[in-house]
C-alpha positions as CSV (number, residue, x, y, z in Angstrom):
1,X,-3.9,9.1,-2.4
2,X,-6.7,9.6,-4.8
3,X,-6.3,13.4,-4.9
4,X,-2.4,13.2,-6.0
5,X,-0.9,14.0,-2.7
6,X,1.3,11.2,-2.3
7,X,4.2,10.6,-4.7
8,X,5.9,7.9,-3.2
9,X,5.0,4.7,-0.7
10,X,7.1,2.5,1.4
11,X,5.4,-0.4,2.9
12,X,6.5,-3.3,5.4
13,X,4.8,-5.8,5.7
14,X,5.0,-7.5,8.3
15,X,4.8,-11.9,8.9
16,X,1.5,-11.1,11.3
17,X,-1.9,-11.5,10.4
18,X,-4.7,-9.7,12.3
19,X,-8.5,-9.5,11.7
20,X,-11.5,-8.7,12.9
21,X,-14.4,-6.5,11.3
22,X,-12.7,-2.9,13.1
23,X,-9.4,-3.5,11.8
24,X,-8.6,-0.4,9.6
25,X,-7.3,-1.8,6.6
26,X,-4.1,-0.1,4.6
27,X,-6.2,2.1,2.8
28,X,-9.8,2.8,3.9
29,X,-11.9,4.7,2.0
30,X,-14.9,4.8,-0.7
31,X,-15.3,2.3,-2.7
32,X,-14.1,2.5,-6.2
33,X,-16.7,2.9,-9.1
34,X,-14.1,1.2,-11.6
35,X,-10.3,-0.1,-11.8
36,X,-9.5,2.7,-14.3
37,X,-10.1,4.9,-10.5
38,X,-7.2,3.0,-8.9
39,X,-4.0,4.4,-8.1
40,X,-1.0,2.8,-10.1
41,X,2.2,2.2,-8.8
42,X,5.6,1.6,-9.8
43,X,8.2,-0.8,-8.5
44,X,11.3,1.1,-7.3
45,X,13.0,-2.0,-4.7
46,X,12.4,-4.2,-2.0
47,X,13.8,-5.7,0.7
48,X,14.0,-8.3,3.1
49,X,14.0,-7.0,6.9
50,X,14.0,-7.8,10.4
51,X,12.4,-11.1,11.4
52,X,10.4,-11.9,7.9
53,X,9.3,-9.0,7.1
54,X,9.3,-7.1,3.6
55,X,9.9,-3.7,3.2
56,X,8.6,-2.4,-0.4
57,X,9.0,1.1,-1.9
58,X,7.2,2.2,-5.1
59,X,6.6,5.5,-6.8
60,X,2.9,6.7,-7.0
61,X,2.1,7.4,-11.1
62,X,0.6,10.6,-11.7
């Protein structure tokens, strides 16, 4: 994500909630030295689907 190979995203998440200190999160990776490294997004649309769950697709700012 970082290096600019992803221009889009499209997420669902789902009405679950799981823990634990192995759980791989949505994105693992090094830390971030500063916000200004974060990746920005931008809101394309959303949806509602299946039993509670949101599906949400957004374009990756380059």
């Amino acid at each position: 994500m970082r290096a600019g190979l992803i221009d889009e995203m499209s997420i669902v998440i789902a009405p679950l909630v799981i823990g634990g200190t192995n759980t791989p999160s949505l994105f693992d990776c090094g830390d971030l030295q500063s916000l200004d490294q974060a990746v920005k997004l931008t809101y394309i649309t959303s949806k509602s689907v299946g039993n509670g769950s949101i599906w949400m697709h957004y374009k990756v700012n380059s």
